[in-house]
Biopython code that builds the backbone (N, CA, C, O; Angstrom):
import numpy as np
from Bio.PDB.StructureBuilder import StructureBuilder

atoms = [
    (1, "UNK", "N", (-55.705, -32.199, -127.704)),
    (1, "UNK", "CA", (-55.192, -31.884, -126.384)),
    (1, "UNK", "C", (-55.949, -30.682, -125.839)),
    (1, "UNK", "O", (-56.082, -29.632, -126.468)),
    (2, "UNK", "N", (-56.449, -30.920, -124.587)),
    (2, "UNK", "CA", (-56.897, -29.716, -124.147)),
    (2, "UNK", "C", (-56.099, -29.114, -123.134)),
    (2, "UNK", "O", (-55.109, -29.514, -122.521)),
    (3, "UNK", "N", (-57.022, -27.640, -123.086)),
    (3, "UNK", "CA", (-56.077, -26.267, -122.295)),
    (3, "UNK", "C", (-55.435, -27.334, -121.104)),
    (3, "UNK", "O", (-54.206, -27.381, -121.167)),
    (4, "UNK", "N", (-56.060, -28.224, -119.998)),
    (4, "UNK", "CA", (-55.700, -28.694, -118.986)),
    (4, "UNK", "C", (-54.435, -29.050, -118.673)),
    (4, "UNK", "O", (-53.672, -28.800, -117.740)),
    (5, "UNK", "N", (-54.355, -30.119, -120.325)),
    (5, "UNK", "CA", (-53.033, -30.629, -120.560)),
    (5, "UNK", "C", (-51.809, -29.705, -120.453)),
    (5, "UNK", "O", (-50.822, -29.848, -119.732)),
    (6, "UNK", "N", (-52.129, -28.595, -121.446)),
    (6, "UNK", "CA", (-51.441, -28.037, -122.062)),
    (6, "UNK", "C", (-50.426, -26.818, -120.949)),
    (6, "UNK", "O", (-49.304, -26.388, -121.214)),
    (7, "UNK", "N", (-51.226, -26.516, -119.768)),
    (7, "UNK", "CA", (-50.726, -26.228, -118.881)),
    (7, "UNK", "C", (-49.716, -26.522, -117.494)),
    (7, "UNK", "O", (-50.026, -27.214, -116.525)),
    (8, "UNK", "N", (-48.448, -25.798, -117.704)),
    (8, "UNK", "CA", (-47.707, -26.009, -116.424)),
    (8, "UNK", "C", (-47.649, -26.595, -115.252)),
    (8, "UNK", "O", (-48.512, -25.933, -114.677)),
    (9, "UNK", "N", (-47.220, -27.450, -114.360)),
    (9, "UNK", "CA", (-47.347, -28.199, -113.691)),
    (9, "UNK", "C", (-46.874, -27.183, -112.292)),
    (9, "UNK", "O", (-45.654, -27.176, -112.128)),
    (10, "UNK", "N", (-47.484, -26.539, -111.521)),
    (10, "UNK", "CA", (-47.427, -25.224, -110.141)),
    (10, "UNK", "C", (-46.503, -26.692, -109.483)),
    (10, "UNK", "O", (-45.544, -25.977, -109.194)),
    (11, "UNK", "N", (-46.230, -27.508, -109.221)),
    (11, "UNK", "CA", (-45.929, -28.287, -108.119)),
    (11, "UNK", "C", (-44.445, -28.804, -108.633)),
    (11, "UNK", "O", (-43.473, -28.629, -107.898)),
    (12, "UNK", "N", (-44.354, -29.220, -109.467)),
    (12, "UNK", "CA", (-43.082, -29.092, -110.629)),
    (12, "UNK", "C", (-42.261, -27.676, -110.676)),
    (12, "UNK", "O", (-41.098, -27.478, -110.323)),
    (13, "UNK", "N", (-42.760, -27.187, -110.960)),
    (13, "UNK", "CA", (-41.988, -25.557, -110.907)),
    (13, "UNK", "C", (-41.729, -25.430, -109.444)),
    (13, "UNK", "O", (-40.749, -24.719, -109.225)),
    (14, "UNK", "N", (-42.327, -25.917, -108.344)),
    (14, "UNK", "CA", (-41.828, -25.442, -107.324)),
    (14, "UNK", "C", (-40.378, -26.339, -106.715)),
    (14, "UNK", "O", (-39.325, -25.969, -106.197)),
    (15, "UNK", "N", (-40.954, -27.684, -107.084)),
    (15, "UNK", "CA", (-39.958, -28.665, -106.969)),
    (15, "UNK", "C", (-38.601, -28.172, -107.483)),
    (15, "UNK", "O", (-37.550, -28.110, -106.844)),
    (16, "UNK", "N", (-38.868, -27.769, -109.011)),
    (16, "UNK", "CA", (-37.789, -27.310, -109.583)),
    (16, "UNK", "C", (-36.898, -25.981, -108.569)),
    (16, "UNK", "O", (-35.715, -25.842, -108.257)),
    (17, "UNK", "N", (-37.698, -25.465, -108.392)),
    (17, "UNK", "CA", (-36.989, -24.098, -108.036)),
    (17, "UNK", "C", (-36.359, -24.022, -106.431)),
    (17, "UNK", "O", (-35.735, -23.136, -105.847)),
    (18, "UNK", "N", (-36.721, -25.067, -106.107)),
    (18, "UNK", "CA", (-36.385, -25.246, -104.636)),
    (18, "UNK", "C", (-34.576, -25.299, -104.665)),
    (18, "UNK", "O", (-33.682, -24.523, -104.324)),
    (19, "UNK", "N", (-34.628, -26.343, -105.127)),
    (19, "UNK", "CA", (-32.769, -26.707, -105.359)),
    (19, "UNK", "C", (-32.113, -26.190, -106.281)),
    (19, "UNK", "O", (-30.895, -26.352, -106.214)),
    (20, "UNK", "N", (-32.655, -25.415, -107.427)),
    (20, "UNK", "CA", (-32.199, -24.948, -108.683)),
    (20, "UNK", "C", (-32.580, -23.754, -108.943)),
    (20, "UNK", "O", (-31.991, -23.173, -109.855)),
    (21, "UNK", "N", (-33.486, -23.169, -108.339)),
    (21, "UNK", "CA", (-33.908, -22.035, -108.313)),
    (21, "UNK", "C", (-33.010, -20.821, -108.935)),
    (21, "UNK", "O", (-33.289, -19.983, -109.792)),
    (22, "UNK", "N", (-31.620, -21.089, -108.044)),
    (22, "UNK", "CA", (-30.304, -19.830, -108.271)),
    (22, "UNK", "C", (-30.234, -20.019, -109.654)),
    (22, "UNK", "O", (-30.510, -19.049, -110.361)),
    (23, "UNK", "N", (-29.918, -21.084, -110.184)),
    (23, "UNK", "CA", (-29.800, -21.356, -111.717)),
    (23, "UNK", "C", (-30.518, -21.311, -112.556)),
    (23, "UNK", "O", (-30.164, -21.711, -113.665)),
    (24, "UNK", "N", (-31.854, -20.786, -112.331)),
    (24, "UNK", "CA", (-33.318, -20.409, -112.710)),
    (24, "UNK", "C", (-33.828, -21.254, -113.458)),
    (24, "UNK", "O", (-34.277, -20.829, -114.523)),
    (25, "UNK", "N", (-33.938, -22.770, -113.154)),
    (25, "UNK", "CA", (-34.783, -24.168, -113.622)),
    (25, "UNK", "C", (-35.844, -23.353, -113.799)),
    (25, "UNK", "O", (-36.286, -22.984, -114.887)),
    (26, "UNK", "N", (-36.243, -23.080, -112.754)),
    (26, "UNK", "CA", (-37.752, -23.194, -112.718)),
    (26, "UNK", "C", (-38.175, -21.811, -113.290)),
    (26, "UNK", "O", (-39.402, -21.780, -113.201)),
    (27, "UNK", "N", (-37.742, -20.711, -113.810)),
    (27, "UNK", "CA", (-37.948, -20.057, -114.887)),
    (27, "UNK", "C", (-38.069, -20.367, -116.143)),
    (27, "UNK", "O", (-39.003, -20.042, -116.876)),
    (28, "UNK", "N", (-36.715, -21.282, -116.547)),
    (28, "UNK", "CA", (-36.464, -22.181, -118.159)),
    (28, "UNK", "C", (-37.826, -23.061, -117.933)),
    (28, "UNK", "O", (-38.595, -22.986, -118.891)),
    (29, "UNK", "N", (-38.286, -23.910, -116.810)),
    (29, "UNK", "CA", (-39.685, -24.951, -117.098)),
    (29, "UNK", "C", (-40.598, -23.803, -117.287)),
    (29, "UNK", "O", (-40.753, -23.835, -118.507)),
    (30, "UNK", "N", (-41.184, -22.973, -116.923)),
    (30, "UNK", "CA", (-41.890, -22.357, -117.156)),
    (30, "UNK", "C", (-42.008, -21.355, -118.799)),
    (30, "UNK", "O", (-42.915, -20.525, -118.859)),
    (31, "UNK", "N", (-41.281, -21.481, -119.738)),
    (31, "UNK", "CA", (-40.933, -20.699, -120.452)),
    (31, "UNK", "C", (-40.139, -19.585, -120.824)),
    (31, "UNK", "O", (-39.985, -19.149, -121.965)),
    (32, "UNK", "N", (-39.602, -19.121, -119.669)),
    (32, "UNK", "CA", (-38.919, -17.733, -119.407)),
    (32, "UNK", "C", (-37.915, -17.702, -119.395)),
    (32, "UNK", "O", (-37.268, -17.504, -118.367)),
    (33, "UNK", "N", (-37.197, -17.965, -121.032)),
    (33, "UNK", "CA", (-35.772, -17.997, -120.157)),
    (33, "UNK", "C", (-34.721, -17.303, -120.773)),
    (33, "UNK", "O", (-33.686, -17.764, -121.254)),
    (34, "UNK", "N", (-35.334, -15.461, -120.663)),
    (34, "UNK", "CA", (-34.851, -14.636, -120.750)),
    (34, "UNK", "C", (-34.503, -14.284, -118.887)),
    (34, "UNK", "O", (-33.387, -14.113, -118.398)),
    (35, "UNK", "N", (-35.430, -14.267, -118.378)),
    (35, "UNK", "CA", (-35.202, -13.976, -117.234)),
    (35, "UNK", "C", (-34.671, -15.372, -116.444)),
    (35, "UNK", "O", (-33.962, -15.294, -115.441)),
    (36, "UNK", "N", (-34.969, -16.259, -116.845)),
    (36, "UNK", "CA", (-34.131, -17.440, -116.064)),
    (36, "UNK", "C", (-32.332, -17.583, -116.306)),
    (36, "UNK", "O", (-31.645, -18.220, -115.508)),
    (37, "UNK", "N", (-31.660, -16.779, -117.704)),
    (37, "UNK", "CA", (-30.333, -16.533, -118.109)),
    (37, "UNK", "C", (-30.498, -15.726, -116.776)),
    (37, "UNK", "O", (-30.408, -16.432, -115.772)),
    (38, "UNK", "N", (-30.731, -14.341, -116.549)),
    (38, "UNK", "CA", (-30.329, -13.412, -115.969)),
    (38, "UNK", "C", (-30.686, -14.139, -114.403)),
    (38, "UNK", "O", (-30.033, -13.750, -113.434)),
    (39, "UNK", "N", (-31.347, -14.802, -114.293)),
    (39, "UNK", "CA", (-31.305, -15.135, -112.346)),
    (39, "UNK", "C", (-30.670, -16.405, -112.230)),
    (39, "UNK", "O", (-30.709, -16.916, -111.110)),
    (40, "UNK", "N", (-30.003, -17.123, -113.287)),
    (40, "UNK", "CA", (-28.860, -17.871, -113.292)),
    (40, "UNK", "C", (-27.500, -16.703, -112.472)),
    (40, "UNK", "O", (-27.016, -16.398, -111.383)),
    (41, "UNK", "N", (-27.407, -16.389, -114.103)),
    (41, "UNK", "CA", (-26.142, -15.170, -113.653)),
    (41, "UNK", "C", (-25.719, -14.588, -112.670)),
    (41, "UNK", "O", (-24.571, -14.534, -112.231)),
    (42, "UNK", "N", (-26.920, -14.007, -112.200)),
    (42, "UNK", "CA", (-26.926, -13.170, -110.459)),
    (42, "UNK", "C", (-26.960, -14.244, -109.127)),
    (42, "UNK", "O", (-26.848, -13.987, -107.929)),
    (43, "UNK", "N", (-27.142, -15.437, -109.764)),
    (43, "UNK", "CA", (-27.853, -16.793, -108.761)),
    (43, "UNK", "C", (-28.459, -15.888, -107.890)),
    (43, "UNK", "O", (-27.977, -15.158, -107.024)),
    (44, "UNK", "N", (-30.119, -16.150, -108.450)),
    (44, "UNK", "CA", (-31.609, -16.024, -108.480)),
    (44, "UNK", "C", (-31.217, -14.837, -107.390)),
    (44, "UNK", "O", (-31.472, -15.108, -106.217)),
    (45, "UNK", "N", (-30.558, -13.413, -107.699)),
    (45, "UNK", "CA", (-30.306, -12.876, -107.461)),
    (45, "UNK", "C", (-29.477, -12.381, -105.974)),
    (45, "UNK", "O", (-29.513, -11.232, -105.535)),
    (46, "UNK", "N", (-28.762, -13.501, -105.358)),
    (46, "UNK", "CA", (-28.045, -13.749, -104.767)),
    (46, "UNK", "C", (-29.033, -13.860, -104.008)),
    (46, "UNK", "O", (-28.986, -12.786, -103.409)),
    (47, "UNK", "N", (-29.940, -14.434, -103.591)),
    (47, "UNK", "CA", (-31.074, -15.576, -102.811)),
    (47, "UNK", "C", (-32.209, -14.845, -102.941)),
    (47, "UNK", "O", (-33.276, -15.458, -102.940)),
    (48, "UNK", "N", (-32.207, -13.437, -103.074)),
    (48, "UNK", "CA", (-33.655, -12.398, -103.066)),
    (48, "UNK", "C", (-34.700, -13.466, -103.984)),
    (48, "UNK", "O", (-35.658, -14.153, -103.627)),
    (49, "UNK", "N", (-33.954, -13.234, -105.502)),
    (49, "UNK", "CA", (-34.714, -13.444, -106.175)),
    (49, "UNK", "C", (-35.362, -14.973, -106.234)),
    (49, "UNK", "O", (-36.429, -15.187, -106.809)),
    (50, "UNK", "N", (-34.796, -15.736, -105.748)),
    (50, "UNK", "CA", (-34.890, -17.395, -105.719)),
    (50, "UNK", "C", (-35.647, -17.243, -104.259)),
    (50, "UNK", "O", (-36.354, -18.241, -104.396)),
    (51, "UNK", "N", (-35.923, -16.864, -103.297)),
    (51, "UNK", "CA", (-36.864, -17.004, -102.190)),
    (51, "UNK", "C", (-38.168, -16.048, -102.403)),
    (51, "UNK", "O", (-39.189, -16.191, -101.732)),
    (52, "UNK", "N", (-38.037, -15.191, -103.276)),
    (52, "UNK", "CA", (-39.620, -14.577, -103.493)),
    (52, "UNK", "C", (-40.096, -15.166, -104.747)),
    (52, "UNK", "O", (-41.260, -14.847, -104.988)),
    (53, "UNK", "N", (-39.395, -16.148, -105.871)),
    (53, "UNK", "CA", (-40.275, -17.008, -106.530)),
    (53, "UNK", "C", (-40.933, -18.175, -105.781)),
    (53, "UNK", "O", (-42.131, -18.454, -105.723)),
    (54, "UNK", "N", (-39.805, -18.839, -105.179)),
    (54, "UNK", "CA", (-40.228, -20.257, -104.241)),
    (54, "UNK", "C", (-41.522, -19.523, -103.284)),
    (54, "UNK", "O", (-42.450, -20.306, -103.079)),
    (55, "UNK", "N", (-41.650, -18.466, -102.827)),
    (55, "UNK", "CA", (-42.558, -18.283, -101.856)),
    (55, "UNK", "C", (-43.735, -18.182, -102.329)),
    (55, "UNK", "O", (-44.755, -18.529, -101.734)),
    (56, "UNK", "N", (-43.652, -17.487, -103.926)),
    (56, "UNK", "CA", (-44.823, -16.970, -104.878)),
    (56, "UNK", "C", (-45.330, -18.049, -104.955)),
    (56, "UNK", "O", (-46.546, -18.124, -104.774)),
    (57, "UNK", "N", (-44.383, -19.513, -105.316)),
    (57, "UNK", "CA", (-44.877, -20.652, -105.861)),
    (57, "UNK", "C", (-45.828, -21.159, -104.811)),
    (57, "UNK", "O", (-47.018, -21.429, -104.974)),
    (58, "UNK", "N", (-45.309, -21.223, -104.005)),
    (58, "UNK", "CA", (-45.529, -21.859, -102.718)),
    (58, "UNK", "C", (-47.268, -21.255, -102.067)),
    (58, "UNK", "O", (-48.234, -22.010, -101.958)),
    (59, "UNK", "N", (-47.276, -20.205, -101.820)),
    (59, "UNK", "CA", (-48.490, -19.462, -101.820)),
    (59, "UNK", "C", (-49.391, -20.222, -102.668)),
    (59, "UNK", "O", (-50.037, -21.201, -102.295)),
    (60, "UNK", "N", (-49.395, -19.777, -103.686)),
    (60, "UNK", "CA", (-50.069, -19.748, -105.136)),
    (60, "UNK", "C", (-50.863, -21.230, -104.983)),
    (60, "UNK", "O", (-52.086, -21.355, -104.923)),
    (61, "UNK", "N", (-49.686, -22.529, -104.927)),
    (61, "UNK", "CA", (-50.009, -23.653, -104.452)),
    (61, "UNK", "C", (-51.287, -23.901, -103.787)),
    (61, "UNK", "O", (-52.294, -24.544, -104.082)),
    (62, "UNK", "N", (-50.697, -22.742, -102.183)),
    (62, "UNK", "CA", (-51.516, -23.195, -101.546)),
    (62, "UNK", "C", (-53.032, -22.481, -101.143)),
    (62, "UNK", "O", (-53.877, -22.880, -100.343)),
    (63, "UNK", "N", (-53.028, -21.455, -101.885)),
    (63, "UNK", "CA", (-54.383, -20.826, -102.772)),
    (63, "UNK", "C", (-55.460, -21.434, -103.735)),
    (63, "UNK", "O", (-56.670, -21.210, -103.777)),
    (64, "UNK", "N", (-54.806, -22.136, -104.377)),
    (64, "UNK", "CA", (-55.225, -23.119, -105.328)),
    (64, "UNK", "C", (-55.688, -24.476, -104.639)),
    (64, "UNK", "O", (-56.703, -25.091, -104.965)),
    (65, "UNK", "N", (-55.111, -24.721, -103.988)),
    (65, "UNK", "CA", (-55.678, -26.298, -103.039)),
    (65, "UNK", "C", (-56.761, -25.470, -102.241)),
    (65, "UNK", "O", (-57.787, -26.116, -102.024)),
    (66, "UNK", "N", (-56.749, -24.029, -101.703)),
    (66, "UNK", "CA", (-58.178, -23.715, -101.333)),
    (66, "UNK", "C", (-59.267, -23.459, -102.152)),
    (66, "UNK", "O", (-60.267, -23.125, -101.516)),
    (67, "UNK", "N", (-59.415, -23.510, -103.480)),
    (67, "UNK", "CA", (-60.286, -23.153, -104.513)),
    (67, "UNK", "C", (-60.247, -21.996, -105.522)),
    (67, "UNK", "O", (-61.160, -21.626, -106.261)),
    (68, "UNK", "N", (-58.824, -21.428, -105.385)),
    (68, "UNK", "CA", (-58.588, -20.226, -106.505)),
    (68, "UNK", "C", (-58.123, -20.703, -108.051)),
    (68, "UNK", "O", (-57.071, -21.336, -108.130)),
    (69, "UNK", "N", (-58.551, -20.541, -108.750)),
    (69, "UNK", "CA", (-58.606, -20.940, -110.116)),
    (69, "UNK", "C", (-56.865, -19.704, -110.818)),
    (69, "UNK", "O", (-55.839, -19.823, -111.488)),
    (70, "UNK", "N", (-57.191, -19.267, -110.484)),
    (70, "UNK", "CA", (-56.085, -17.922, -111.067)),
    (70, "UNK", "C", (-54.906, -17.378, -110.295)),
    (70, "UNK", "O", (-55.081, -16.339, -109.658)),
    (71, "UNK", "N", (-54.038, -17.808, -110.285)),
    (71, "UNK", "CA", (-52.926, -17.362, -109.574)),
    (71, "UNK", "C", (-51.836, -16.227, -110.201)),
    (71, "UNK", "O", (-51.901, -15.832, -111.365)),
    (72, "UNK", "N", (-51.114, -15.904, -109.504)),
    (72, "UNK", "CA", (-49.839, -14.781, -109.782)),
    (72, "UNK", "C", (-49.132, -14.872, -110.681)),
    (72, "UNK", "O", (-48.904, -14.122, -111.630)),
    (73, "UNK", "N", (-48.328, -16.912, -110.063)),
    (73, "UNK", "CA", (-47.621, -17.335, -110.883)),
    (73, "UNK", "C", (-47.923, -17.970, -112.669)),
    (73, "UNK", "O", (-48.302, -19.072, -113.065)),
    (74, "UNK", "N", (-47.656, -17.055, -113.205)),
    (74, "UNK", "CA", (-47.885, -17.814, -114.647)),
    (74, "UNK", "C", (-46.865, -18.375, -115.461)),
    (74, "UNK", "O", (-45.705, -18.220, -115.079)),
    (75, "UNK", "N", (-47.157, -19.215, -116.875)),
    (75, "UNK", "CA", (-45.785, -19.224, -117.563)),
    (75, "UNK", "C", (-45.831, -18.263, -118.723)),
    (75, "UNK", "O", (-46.426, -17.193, -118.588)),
    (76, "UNK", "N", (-45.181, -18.612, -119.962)),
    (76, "UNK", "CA", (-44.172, -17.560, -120.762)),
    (76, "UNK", "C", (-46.067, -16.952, -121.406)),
    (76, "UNK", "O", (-46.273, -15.758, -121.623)),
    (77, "UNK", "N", (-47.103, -17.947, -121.585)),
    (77, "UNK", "CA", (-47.792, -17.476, -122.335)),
    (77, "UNK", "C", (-48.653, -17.078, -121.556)),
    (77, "UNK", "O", (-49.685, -17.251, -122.205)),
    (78, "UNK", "N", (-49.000, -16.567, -120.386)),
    (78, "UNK", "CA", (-49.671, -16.130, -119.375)),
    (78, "UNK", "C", (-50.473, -16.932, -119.219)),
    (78, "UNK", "O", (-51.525, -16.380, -119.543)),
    (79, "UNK", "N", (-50.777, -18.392, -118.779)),
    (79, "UNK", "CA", (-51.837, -19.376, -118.305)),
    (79, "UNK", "C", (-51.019, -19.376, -117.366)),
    (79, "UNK", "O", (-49.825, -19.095, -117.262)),
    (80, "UNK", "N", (-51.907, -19.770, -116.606)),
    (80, "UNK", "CA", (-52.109, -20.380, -115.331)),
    (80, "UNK", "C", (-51.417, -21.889, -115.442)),
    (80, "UNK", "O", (-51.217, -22.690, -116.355)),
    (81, "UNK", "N", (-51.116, -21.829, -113.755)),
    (81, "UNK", "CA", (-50.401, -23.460, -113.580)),
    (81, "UNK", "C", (-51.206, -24.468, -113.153)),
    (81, "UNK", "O", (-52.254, -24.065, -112.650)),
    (82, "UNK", "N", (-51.069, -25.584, -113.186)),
    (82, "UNK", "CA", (-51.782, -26.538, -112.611)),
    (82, "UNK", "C", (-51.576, -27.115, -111.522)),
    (82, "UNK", "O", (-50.353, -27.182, -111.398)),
    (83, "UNK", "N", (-52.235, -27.717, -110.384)),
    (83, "UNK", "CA", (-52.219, -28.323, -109.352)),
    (83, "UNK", "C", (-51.634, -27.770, -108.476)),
    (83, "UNK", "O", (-50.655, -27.027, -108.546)),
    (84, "UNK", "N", (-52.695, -28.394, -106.895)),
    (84, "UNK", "CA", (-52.081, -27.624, -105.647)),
    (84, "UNK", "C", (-51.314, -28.380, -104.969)),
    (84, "UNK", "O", (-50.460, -29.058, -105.540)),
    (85, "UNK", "N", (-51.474, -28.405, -103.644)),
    (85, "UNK", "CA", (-50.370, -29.066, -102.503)),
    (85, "UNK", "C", (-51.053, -30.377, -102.674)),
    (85, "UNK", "O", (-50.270, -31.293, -102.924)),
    (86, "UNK", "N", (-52.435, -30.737, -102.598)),
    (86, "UNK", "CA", (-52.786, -32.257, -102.287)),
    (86, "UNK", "C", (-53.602, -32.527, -103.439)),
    (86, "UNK", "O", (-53.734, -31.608, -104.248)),
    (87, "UNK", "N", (-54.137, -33.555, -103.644)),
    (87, "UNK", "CA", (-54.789, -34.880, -104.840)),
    (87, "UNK", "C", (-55.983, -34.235, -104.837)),
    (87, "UNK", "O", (-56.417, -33.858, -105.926)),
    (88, "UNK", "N", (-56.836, -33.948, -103.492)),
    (88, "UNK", "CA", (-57.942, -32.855, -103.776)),
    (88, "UNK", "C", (-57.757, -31.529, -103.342)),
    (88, "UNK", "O", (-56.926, -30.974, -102.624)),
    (89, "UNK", "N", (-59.033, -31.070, -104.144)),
    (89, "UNK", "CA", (-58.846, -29.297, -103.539)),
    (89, "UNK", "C", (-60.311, -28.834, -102.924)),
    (89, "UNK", "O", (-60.992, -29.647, -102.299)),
    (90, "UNK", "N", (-60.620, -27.871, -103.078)),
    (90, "UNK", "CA", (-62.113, -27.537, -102.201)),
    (90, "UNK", "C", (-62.140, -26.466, -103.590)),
    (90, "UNK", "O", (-61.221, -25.813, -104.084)),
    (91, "UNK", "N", (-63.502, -26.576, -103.961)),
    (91, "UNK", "CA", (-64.051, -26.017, -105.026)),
    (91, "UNK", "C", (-65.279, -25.660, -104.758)),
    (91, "UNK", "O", (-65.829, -26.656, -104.287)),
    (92, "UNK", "N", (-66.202, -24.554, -104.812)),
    (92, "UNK", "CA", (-67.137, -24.262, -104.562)),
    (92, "UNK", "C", (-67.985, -25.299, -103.487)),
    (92, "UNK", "O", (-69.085, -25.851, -103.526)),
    (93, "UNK", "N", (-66.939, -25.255, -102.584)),
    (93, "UNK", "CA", (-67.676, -26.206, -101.151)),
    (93, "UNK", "C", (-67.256, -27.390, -100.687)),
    (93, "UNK", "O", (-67.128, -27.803, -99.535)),
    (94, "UNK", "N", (-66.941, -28.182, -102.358)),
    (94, "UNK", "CA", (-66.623, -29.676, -102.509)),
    (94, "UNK", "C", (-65.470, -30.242, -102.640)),
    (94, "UNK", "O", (-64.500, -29.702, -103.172)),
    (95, "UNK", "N", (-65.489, -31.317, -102.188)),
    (95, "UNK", "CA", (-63.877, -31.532, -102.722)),
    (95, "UNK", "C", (-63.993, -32.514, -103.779)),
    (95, "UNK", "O", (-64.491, -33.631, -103.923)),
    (96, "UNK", "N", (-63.235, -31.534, -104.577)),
    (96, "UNK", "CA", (-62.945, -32.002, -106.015)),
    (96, "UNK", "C", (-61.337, -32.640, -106.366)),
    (96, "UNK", "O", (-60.258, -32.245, -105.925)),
    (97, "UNK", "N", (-61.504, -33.293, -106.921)),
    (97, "UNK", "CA", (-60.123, -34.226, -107.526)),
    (97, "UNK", "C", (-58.829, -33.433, -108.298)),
    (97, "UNK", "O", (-58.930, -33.526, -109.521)),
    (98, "UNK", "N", (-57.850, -32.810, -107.925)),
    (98, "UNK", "CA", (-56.695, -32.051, -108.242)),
    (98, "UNK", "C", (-56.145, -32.618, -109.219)),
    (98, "UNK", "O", (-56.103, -32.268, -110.398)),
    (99, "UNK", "N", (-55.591, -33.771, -108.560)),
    (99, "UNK", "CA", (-54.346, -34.590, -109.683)),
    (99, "UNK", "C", (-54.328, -35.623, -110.217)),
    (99, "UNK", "O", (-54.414, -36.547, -109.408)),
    (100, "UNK", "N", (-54.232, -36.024, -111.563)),
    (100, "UNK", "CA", (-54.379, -37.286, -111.836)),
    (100, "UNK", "C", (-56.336, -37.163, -112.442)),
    (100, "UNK", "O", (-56.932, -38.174, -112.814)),
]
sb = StructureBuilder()
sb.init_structure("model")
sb.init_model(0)
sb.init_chain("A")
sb.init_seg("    ")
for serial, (resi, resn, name, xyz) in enumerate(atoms, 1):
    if name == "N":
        sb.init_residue(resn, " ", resi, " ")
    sb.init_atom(name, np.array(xyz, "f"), 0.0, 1.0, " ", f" {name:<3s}", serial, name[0])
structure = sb.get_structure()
């Protein structure tokens, strides 16, 4: 299996965190779920904390569909997530194949 595989799904985590966010899904998918107990508890800190992940995600996304390799959002083992908003992305000029 390579690193590719082995990495987080950015579009999944956002999915997740959209509707579940307060209950911190999308912390537990990501690995974290020391801090996903605690933004359960507070529900994702009574919206603070659940609208500046979704936004992080969301960004990050759409950074990555412009050609950024390295984003903010990471999971528990600090890699990077995978995939942007669309099937391709723009990569040093080109458009290259995202998903699938």
């Amino acid at each position: 299996m390579n690193q590719t595989e082995q990495r987080k799904n950015r579009i999944f985590a956002l999915l997740l965190g959209l509707p579940l966010g307060f209950l911190g899904a999308d912390r537990f998918y990501l690995g974290k779920w020391k801090s996903g107990v605690l933004k359960a508890i507070t529900l994702g800190g009574l919206g603070l904390w659940w609208f500046f992940d979704n936004a992080a995600m969301l960004i990050d996304a759409f950074l990555h569909s412009f050609g950024r390799d390295t984003g903010f959002v990471k999971d528990s083992q600090g890699q990077d997530l995978n995939y942007g908003l669309s099937f391709w992305r723009i990569k040093n000029g080109q458009l290259v194949r995202d998903w699938f």
